[in-house]
C-alpha positions, 0 to 999 in steps of 0.5 A, a space after each residue: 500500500 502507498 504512502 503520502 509523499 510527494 515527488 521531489 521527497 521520493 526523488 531525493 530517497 531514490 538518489 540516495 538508495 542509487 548512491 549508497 545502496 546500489 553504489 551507482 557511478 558519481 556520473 549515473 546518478 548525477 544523469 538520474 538527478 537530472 533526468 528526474 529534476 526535469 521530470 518535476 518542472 514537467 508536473 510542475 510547468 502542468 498541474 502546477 504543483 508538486 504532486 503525491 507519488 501516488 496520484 502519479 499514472 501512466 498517462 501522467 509520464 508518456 506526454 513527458 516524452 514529448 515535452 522533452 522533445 520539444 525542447 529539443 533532445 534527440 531519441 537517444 537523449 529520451 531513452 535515458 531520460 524515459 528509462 530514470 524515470 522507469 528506473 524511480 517507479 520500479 523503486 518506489 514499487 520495491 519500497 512499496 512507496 506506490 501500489 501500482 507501477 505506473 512506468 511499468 507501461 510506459 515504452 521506452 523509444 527505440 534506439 536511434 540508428 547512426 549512420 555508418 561513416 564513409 569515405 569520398 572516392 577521393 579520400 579514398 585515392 589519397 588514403 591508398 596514394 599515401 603508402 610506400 609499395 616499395 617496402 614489404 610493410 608498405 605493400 601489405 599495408 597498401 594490399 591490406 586497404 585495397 582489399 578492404 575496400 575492394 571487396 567490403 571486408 570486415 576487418 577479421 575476414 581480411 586479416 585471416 585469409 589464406 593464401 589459397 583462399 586467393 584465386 587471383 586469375 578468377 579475381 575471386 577470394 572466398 571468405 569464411 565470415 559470421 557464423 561460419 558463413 562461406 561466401 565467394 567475393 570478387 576483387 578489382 583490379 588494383 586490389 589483385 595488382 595490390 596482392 601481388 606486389 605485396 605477394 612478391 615482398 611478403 617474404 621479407 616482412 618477417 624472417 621466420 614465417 609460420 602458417 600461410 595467412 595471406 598478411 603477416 607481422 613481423 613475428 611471421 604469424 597473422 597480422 595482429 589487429 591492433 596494428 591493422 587498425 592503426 595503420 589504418 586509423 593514422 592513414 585515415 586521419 590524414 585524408 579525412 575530418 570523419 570522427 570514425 576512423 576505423 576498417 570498418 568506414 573502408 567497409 562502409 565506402 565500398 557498400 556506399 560507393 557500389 550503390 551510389 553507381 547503381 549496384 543491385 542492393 541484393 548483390 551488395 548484400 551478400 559481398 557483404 555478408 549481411 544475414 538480412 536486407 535491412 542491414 544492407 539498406 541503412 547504405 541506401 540513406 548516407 549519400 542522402 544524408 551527405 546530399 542534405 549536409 552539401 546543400 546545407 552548406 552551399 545553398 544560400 536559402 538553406 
């Protein structure tokens, strides 16, 4: 059975119960704190007072979403905010402070889809301009990227293929990807002469090789994937403004780079080893998006 006590007292218990009890983070609770403070102003800039926490329903918390979003946070900003104030009522339930949990049938918004980065075709050149093909680590760096991009591997696929998992003649690899998934996938040109002046050098990256992975580290084994990523991060960062810097973005160009010339979505879908289409259809929005932002930028009636 509920108790009389209003919002703000049962707040203030909450945040204590987060803080010695539960041992939240100094960071968790000060996000709860404010969620909460603004969950307050909402009954208040409403009803016009600070209410008994019994009194409080369901239909009392789903308009706070949209008084929030109308103050301009984004979806991600909601979830959080909907889920401290779920988070309260499931404790004032446990303190049997309210009878009846009232954010019990409040939906939390779904999580907002981030587009994936990518690069321009020519950040893409100058990113692959920028390496030494006449050194053996230049070359595997440079065949390294050029496969990645060429085919749309994930970074894993490309550091642990073999050798004879190359057909070169036939401009093919075949892939062992999630869940041991086998697919066939074809490589361009630049990435076959790529391979191959790095093929002719490979022998010299390391003294001592053991077993036949196609790009190997100075030990002689598989390139670990630290080092792929930071070759590829510091390359990266010289020819592109983008956040993300990762092996990843190659993978999001090439996928982005196909569709933009008028690539079946089904074929770009299985180079890239998606399980579904929806996966695949996320590609289909970033030149949209990059369209919006140019003609942000450039149009004087934007």
């Amino acid at each position: 059975m509920g108790v009389n006590m209003n919002l703000k007292e049962a707040i203030n218990k909450f945040l204590d119960y987060c803080e010695s009890e539960k041992s939240f983070s100094g960071k968790t609770v000060e996000s709860y704190k404010t969620a909460l403070e603004q969950f307050e102003e909402y009954f208040f800039s409403q009803y016009g007072e600070n209410p008994d926490i019994t009194m409080i329903e369901s239909d009392d918390i789903k308009p706070f979403l949209g008084w929030m979003h109308d103050k301009g946070l984004k979806r991600n900003s909601l979830r959080m905010k909907i889920a401290a104030v779920k988070s309260f009522f499931k404790y004032c339930k446990k303190k049997d402070l309210i009878t009846l949990n009232p954010g019990s049938t409040v939906t939390t918004p779904k999580k907002e889809k981030r587009l994936p980065s990518f690069l321009l075709k020519n950040e893409v050149e100058k990113m692959l301009d920028g390496f030494d093909t006449t050194t053996p680590e230049g070359a595997r760096n440079n065949a390294l990227v050029e496969l990645i991009y060429s085919s749309g591997l994930r970074i894993s696929e490309a550091l642990n293929l073999k050798l004879d998992e190359l057909d070169l003649r036939s401009g093919t690899i075949r892939i062992l990807g999630k869940g041991n998934k086998q697919r066939i996938v074809p490589i361009g040109e630049k990435a076959i002469k790529a391979i191959d002046e790095y093929k002719n050098l490979r022998s010299q990256v390391s003294a001592k090789i053991s077993g036949d992975y196609l790009f190997i580290g100075k030990s002689g084994k598989k390139l670990d994937a630290s080092v792929a990523y930071r070759i590829i991060n510091r390359k990266m960062g010289l020819v592109s403004e983008s956040k993300q810097k990762s092996p990843h973005v190659l993978r999001h160009s090439f996928a982005t780079h196909l569709l933009d010339n008028g690539a079946d979505i089904r074929s770009v879908s299985e180079m890239l080893g998606h399980a579904s289409l929806s996966t695949t259809q996320i590609y289909t929005h970033l030149s949209v998006e990059k369209l919006k932002e140019s003609y942000k930028k450039a149009h004087p009636k934007a």
